[in-house]
GUSEFI-811520 format. One line per 5 residues: their letters; for each residue y negated, x negated, z negated of N, C-alpha, C. Coordinates in steps of 0.2 Angstrom, whole numbers, plus 5000, padded with zeros to 4 digits. Example, Ala and Ser with C-alpha at 12.3 -4.5 7.8 and 13.67 -1.06 7.14 Angstrom:
<recs>
as = 5028:4934:4961:5022:4938:4961:5016:4934:4961; 5011:4936:4965:5005:4932:4964:5000:4936:4961
</recs>
This chain:
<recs>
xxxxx = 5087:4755:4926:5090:4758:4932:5091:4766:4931; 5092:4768:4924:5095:4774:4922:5086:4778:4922; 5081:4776:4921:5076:4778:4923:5074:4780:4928; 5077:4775:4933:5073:4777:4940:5079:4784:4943; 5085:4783:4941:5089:4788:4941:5084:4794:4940
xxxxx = 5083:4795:4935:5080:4801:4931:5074:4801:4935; 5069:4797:4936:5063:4798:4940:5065:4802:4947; 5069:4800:4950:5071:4800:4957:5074:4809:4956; 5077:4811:4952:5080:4815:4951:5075:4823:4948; 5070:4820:4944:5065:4825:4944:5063:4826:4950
xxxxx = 5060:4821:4954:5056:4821:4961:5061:4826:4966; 5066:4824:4964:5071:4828:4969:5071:4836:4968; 5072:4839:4962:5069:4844:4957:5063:4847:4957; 5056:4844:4961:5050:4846:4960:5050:4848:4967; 5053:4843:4973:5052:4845:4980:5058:4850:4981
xxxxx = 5062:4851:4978:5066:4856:4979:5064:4863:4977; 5060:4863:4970:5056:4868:4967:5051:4874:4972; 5046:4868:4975:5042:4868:4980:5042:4870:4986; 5050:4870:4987:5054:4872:4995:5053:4879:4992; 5057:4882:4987:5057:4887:4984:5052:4892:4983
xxxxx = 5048:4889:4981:5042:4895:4979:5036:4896:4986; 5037:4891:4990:5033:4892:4994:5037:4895:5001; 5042:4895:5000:5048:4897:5004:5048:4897:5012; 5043:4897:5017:5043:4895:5024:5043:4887:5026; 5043:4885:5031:5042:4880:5031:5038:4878:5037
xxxxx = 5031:4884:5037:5025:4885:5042:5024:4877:5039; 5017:4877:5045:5013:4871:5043:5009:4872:5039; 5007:4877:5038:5002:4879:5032:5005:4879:5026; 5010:4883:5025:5013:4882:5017:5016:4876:5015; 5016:4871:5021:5017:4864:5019:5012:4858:5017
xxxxx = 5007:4860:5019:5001:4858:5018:4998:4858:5010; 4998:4868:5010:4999:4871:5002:5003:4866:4995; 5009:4865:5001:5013:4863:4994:5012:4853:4993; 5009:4850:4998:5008:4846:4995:5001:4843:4994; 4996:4845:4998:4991:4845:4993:4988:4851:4988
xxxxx = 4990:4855:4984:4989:4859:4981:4985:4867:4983; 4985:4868:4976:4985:4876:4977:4976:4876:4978; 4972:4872:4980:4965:4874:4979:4962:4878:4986; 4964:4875:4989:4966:4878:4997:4967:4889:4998; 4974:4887:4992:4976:4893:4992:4974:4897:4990
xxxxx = 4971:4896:4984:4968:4902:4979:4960:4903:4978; 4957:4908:4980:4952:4909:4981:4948:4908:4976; 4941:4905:4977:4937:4905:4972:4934:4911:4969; 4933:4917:4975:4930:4924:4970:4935:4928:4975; 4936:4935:4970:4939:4939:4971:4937:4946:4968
xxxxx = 4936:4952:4974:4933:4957:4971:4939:4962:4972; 4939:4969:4969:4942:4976:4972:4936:4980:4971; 4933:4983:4979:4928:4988:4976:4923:4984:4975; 4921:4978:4975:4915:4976:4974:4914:4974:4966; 4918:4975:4965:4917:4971:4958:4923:4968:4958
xxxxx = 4920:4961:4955:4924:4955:4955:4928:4953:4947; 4936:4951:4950:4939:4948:4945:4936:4943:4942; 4936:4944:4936:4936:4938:4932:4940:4931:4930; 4940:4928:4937:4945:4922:4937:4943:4915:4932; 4938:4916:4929:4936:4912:4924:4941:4912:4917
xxxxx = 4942:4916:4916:4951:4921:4912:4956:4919:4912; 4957:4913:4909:4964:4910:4913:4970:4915:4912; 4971:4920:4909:4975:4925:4911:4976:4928:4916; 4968:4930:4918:4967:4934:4923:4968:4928:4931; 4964:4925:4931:4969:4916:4934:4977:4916:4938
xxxxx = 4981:4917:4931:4986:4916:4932:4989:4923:4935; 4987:4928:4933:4992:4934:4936:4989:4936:4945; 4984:4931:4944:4982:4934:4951:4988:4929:4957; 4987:4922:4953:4991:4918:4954:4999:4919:4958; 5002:4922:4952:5009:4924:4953:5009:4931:4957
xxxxx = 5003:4935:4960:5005:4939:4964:5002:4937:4971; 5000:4933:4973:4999:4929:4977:5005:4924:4981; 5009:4919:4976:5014:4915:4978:5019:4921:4980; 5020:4927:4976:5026:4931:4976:5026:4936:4983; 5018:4936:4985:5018:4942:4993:5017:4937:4998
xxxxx = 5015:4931:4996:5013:4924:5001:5020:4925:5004; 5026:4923:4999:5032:4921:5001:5035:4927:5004; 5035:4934:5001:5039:4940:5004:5039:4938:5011; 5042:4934:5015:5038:4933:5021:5041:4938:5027; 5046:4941:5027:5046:4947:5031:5042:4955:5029
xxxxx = 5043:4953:5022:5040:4961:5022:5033:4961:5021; 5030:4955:5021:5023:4956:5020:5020:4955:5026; 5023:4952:5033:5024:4953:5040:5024:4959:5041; 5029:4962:5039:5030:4971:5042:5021:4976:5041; 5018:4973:5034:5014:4978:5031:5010:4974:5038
xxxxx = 5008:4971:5037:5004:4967:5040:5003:4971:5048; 5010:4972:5053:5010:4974:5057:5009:4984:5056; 5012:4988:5052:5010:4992:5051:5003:4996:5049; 4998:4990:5045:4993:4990:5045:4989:4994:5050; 4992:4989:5053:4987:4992:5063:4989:4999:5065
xxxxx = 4993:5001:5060:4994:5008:5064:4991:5012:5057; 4993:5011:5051:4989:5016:5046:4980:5016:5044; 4978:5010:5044:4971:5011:5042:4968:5014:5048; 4968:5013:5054:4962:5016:5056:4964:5026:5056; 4967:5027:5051:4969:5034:5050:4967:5035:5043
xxxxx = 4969:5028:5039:4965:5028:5032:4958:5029:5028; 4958:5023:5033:4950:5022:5033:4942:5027:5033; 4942:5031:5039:4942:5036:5040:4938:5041:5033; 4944:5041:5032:4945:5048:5026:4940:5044:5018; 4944:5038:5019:4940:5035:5012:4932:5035:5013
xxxxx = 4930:5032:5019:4921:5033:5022:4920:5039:5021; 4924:5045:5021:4920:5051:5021:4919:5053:5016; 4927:5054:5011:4923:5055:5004:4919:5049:5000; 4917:5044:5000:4913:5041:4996:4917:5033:4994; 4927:5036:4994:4930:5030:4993:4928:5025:4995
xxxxx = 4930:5017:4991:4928:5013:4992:4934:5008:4999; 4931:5004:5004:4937:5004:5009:4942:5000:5005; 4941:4997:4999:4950:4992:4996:4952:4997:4994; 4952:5003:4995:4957:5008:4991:4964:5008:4997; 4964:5006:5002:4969:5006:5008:4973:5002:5006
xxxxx = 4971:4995:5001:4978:4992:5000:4982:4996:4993; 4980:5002:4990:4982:5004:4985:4987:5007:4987; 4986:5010:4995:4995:5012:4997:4997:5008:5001; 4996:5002:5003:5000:4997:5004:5004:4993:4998; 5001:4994:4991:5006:4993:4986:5010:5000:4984
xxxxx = 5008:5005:4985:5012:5010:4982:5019:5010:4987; 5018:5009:4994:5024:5009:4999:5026:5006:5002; 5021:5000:5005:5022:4996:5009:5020:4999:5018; 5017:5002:5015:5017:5009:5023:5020:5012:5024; 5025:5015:5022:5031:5019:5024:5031:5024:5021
xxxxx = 5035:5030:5024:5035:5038:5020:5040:5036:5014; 5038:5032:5008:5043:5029:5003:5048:5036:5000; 5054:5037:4995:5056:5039:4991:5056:5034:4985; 5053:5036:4979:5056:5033:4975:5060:5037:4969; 5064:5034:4964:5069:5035:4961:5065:5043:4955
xxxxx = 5058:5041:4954:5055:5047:4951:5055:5054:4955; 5056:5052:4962:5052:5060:4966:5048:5060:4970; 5044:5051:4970:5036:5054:4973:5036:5050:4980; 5034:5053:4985:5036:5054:4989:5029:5051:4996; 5030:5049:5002:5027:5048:5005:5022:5039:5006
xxxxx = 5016:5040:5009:5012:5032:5010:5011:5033:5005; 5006:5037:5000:5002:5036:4995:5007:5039:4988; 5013:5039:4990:5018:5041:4983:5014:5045:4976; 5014:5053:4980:5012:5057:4975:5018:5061:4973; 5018:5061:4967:5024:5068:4965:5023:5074:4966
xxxxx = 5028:5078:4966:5025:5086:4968:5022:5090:4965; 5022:5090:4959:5015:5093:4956:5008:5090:4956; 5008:5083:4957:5001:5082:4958:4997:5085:4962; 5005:5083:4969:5001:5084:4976:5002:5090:4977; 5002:5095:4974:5000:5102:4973:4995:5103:4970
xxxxx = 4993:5100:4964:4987:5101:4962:4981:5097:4966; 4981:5094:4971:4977:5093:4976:4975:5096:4980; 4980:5100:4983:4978:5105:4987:4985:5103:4993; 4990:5100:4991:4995:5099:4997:5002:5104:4997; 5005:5105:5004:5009:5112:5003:5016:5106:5003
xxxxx = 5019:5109:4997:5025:5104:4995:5033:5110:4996; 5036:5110:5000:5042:5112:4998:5049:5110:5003; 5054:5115:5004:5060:5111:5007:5056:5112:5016; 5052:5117:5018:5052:5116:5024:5046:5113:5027; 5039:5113:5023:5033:5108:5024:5032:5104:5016
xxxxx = 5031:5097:5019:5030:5093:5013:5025:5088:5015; 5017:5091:5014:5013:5088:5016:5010:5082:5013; 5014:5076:5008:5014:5072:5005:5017:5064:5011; 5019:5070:5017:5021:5065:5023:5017:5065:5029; 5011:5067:5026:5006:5069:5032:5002:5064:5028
xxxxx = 4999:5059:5033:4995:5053:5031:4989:5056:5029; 4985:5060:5036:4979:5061:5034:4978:5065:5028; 4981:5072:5027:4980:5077:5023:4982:5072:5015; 4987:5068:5014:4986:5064:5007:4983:5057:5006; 4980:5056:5012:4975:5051:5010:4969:5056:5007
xxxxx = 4967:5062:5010:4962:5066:5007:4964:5066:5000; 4969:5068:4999:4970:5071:4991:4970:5065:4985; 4973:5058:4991:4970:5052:4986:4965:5050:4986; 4960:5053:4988:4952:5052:4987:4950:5055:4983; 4953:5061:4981:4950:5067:4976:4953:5062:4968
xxxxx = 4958:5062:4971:4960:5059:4963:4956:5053:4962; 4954:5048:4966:4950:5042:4965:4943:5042:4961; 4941:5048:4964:4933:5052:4963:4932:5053:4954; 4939:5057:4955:4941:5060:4947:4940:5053:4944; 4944:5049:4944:4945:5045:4942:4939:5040:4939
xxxxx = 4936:5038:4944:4930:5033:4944:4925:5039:4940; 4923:5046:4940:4920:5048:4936:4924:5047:4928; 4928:5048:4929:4931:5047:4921:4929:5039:4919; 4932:5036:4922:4933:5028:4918:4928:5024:4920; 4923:5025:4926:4916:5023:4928:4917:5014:4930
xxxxx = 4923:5015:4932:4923:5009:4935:4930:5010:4942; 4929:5007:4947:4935:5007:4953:4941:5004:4952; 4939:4998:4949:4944:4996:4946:4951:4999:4942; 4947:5003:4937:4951:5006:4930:4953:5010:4934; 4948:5014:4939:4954:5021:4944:4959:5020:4947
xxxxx = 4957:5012:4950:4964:5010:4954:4970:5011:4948; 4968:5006:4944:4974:5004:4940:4977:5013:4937; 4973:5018:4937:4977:5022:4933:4979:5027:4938; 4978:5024:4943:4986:5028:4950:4990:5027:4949; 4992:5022:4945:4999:5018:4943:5001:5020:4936
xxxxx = 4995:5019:4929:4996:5021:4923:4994:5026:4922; 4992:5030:4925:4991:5038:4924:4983:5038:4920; 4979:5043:4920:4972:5043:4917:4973:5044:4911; 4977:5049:4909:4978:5049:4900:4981:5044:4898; 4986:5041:4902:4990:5035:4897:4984:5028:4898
xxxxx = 4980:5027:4902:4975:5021:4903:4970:5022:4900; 4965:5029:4900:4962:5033:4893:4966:5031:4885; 4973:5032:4885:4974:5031:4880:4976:5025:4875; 4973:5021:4882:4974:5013:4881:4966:5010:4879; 4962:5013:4881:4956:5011:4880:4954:5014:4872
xxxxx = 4956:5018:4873:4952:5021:4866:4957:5017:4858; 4964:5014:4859:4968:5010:4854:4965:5003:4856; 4963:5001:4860:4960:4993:4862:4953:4993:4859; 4950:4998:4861:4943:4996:4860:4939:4993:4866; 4943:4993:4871:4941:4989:4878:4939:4993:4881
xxxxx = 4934:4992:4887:4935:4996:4894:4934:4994:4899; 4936:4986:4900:4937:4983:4907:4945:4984:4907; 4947:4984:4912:4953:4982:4916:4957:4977:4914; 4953:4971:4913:4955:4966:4915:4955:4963:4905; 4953:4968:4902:4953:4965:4895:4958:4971:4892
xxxxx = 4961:4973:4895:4965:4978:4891:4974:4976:4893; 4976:4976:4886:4985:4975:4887:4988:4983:4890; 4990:4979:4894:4994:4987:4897:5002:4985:4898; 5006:4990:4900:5012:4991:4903:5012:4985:4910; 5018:4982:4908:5020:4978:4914:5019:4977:4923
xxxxx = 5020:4985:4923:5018:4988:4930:5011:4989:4931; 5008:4992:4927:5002:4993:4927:4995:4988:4927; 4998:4984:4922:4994:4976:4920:4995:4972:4928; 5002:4971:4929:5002:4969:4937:4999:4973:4944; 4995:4977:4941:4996:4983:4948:4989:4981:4954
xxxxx = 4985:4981:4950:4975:4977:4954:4975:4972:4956; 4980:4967:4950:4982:4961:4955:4987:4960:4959; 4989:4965:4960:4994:4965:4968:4991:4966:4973; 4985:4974:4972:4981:4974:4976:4975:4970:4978; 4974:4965:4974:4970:4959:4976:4974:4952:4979
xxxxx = 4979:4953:4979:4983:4949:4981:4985:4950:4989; 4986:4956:4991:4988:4961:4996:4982:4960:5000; 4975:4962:4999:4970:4960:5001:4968:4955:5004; 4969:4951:4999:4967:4942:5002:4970:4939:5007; 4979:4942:5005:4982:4938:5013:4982:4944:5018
xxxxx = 4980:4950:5018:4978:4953:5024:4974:4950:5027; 4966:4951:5024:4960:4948:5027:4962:4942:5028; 4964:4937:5026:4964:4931:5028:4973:4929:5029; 4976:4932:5033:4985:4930:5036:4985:4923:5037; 4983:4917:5042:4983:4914:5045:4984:4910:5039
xxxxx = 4979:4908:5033:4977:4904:5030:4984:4905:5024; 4988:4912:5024:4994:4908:5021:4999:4909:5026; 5000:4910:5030:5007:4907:5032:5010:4912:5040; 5004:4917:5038:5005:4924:5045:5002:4923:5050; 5006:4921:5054:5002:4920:5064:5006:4926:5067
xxxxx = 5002:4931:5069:5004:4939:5072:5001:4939:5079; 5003:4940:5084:4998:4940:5089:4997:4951:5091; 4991:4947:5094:4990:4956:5096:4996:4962:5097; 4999:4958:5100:5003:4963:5103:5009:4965:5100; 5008:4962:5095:5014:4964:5089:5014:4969:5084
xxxxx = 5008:4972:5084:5006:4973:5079:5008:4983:5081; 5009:4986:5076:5012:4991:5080:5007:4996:5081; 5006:5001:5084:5000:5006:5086:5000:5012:5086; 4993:5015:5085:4996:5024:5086:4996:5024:5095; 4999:5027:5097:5001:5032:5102:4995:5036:5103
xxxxx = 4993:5038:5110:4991:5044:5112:4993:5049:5111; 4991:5054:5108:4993:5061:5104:4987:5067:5107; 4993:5072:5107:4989:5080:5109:4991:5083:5102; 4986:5088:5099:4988:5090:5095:4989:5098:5096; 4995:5102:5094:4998:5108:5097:4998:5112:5090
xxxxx = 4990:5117:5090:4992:5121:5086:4996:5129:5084; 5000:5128:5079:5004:5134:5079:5001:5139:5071; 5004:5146:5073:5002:5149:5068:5006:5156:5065; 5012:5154:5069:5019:5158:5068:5024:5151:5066; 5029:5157:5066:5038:5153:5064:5039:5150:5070
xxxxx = 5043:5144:5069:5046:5140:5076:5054:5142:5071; 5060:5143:5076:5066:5144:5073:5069:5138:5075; 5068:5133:5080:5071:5132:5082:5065:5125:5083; 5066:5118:5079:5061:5112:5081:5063:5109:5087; 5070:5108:5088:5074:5104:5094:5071:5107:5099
xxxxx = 5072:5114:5101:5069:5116:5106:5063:5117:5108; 5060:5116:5102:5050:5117:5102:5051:5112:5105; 5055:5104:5103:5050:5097:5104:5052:5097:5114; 5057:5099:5114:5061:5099:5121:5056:5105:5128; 5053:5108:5125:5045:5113:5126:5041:5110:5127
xxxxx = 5038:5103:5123:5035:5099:5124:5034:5093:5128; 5039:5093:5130:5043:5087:5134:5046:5080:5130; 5047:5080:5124:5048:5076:5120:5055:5078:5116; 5060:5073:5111:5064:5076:5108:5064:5077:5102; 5068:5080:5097:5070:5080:5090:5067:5075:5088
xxxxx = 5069:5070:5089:5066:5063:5086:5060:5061:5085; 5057:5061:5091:5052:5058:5092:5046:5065:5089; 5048:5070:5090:5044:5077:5085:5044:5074:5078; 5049:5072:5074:5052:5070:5066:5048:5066:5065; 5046:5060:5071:5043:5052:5070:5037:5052:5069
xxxxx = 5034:5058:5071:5026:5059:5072:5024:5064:5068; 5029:5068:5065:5026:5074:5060:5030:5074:5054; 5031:5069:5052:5038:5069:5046:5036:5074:5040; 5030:5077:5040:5030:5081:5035:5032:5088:5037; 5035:5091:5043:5040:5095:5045:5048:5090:5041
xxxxx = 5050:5095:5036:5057:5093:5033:5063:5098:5034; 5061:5103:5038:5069:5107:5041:5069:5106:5048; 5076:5111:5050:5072:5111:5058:5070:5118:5060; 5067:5120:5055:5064:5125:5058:5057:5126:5056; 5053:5129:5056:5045:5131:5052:5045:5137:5052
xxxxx = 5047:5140:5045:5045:5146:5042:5037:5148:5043; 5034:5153:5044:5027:5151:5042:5025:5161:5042; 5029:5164:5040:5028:5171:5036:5020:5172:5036; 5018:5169:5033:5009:5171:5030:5004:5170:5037; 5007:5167:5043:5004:5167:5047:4999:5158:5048
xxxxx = 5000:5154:5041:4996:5148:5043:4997:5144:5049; 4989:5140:5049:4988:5135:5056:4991:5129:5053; 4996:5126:5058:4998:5120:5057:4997:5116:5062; 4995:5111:5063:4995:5107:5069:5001:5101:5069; 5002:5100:5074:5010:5096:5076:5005:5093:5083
xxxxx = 5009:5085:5080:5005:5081:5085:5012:5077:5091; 5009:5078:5095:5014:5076:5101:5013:5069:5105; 5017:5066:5104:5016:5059:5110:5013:5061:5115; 5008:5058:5120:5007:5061:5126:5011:5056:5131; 5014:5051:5132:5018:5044:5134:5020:5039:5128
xx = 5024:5034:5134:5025:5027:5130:5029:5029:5122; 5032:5034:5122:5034:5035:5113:5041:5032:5113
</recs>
């Protein structure tokens, strides 16, 4: 009797576990959870065209846990998912022009999740570049333009570093991953390891997780339905119709620039967040373009 107790009592413990880790109670992630993960986990998986090595049971398993972990985010990985539709086709673009390869666009869905991020180091914007990087890019960083929050101009500049990179380490892989770990510090892991794959090298925590988020980001993108996202079109959020208004003087005053263009403070901020005062000094005479809703904002 005291057995079946305990038997009962595991079962209860396993279906409880299961609630847990699988967290919705879609019909697919119930499916998942009781005929198993074969369904769920991919048989091949590339970044860039070259493939993890899921033969590794290491590499197996982390691909694994970052998988169950954004599977379940189920609001915030909803959100990318919806914002998606409004940053790649702005992404994309820039990556096909310099050479990048198109999975670099989940690199700033793990840096931010889409959003113009802050994080607690400094770095700032989609593609979370610090301000001297994104200076050494070619991007203008200060209190009154911070073009770190301009998508297109820092998706360019993340391409330049991708470039550098993939010429350095000679693989797309190891340049993703040293967005995160830095090229001297992931350099400096190669050369004490004796490795130069990605996936054979012990890294830092963040770093060692960071490909496999983007591989994991990727897989439920391309394939939502299959874990647990049913989005319909119309949900999905979009760019706007825009006119672009170029300037090449000081604006003193942005409230009333936006108010000049039939639009307001706000909705000027929403679309151009790399204006960071309310005014735009611009003394040396540069061209800046500022994009304006044409409707519907």
């Amino acid at each position: 009797m005291d057995w079946i107790k305990k038997t009962s009592l595991i079962a209860l413990i396993v279906v409880a576990s299961g609630t847990l880790i699988y967290g919705t109670s879609t019909e697919t992630k119930n499916k998942i959870t009781h005929e198993g993960t074969s369904r769920f986990f991919p048989t091949a998986i590339d970044f860039a065209g070259e493939q993890a090595p899921l033969q590794i049971s290491d590499v197996r398993e982390r691909l694994d846990r970052e998988l169950l972990v954004n599977a379940n985010l189920d609001a915030s990985t909803l959100l990318i998912i919806k914002r998606a539709n409004r940053a790649f086709p702005i992404i994309e673009p820039i990556l096909e022009k310099y050479g990048v390869p198109n999975d670099f666009k989940y690199v700033a869905v793990i840096e931010s999740a889409l959003l113009n991020a802050v994080s607690p180091a400094g770095a700032r914007g989609i593609w979370q570049f610090m301000p001297e990087t994104a200076k050494e890019k070619g991007m203008e960083v200060n209190e009154i333009v911070d073009e770190r929050y301009h998508l297109a101009k820092s998706t360019e500049a993340a391409c330049k570093y991708f470039l550098e990179a993939k010429a350095r380490f000679g693989t797309w892989t190891l340049a993703a991953a040293s967005y995160n770990g830095g090229m001297n510090g992931v350099n400096k892991q190669i050369e004490i390891q004796k490795a130069t794959d990605y996936y054979d090298l012990l890294l830092n925590d963040e770093t060692s997780r960071y490909v496999f988020r983007i591989l994991a980001l990727k897989e439920i993108m391309k394939n939502p339905d299959k874990y647990g996202f049913i989005v319909n079109v119309d949900e999905l959020y979009v760019n706007l119709p825009l006119k672009k208004v170029t300037v090449d003087s000081s604006i003193t005053d942005l409230a009333a620039f936006a108010k000049s263009q039939g639009i307001n403070y706000k909705i000027l901020k929403i679309h151009n967040p790399w204006l960071r005062d309310k005014k735009l000094l611009n003394p040396a005479g540069k061209t800046y373009e500022i994009e304006i809703p044409l409707s519907g904002y």
